[in-house]
C-alpha positions as CSV (number, residue, x, y, z in Angstrom):
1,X,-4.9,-11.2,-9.0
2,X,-4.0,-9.2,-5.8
3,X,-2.3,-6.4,-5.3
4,X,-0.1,-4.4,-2.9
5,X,-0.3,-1.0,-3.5
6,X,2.5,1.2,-0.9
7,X,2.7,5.1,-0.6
8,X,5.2,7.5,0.3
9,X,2.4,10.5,0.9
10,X,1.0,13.2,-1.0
11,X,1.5,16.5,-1.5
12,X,-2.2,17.8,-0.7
13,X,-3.3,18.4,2.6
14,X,-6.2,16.5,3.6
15,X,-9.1,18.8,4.1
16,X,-13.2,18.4,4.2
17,X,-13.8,18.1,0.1
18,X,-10.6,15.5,-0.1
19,X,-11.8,13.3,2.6
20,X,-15.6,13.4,0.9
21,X,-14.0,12.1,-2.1
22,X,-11.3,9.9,-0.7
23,X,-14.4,7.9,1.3
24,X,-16.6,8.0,-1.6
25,X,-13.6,6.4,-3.5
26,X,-12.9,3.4,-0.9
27,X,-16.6,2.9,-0.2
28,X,-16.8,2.4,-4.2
29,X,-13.7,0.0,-4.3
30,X,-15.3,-1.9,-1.4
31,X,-18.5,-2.6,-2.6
32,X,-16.9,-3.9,-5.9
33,X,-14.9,-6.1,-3.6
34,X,-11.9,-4.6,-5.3
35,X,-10.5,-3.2,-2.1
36,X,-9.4,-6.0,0.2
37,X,-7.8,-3.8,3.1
38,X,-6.3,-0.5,3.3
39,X,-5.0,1.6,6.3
40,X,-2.2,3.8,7.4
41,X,0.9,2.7,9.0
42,X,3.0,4.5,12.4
43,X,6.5,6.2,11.1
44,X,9.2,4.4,12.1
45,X,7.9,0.8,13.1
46,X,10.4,-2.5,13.8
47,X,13.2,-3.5,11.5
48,X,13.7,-7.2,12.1
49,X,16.8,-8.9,10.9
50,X,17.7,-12.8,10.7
51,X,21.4,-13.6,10.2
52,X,22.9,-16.8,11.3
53,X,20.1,-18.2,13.4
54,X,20.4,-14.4,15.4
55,X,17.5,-12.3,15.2
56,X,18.0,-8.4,15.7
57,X,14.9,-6.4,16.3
58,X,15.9,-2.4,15.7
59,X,13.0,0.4,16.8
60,X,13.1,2.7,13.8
61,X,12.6,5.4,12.2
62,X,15.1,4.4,9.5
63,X,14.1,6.6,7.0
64,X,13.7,10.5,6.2
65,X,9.8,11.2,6.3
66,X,10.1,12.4,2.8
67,X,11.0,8.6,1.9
68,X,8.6,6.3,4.4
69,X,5.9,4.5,3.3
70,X,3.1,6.1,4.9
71,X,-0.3,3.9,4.0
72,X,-1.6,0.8,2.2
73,X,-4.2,-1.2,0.2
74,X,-4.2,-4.7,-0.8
75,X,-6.7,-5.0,-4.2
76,X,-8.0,-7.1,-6.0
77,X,-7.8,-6.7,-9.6
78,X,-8.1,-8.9,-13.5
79,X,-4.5,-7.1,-14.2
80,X,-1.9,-5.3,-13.5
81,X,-3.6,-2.8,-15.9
82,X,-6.5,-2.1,-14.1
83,X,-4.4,-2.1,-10.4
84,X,-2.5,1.2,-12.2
85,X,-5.5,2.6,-13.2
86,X,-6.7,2.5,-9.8
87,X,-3.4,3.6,-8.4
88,X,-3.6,6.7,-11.1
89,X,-7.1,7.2,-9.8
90,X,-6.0,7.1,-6.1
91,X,-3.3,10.0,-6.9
92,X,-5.7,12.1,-8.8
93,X,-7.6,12.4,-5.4
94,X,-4.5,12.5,-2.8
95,X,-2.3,14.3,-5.0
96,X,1.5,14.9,-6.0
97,X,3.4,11.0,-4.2
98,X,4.7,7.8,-4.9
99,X,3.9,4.5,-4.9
100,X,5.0,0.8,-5.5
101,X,2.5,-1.7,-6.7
102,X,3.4,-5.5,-6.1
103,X,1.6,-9.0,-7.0
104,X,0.8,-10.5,-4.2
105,X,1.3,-14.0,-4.2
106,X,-0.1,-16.7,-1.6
107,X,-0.6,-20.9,-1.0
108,X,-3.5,-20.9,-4.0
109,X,-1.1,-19.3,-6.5
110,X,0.8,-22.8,-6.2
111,X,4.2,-21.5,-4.6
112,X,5.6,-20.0,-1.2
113,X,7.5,-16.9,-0.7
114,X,10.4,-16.3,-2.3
115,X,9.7,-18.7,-5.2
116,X,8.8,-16.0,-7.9
């Protein structure tokens, strides 16, 4: 089962010990091959909206910084069990945040977008 894993930021600032154990963390998710991508993502972006055949393209931000999704990771996991326990494991490193964890479904899961 994959897994989308958003965050909205944490409350600790990065420094030297944090980034030590924030690498030591993905390098262990990666050679588990539970840790399929991860990254951080610019504020503001694209909104893109399709109405009528029209589509509106809209530079952002949209939101306050307090509320954007600041970073990623795409996992793989047996459960949606063991995807919290790595989120909780992800927060106990970055700190006070929020996340949203979503299944990710694709072609070999037997339906398209949309259809769950």
């Amino acid at each position: 089962m994959r897994f989308l894993m958003t965050t909205k930021g944490g409350s600790r600032t990065p420094d030297a010990a944090m980034m030590a154990e924030m690498g030591a963390f993905i390098e262990e998710m990666t050679r588990a091959g539970v840790l399929l991508a991860t990254g951080g993502l610019e504020p503001g972006g694209l909104r893109m909206v399709s109405s009528g055949g029209e589509i509106t393209v809209t530079d952002g931000p949209f939101t306050e910084a307090k509320e954007a999704i600041v970073s990623f990771a795409l996992i793989e996991a047996r459960s949606r069990e063991e995807a919290v326990e790595l989120a909780r494991r992800f927060w106990k490193i970055a700190g006070d945040g929020e996340s949203a964890i979503q299944q990710v479904f694709g072609p070999e899961d037997g339906a398209g977008a949309g259809s769950r």
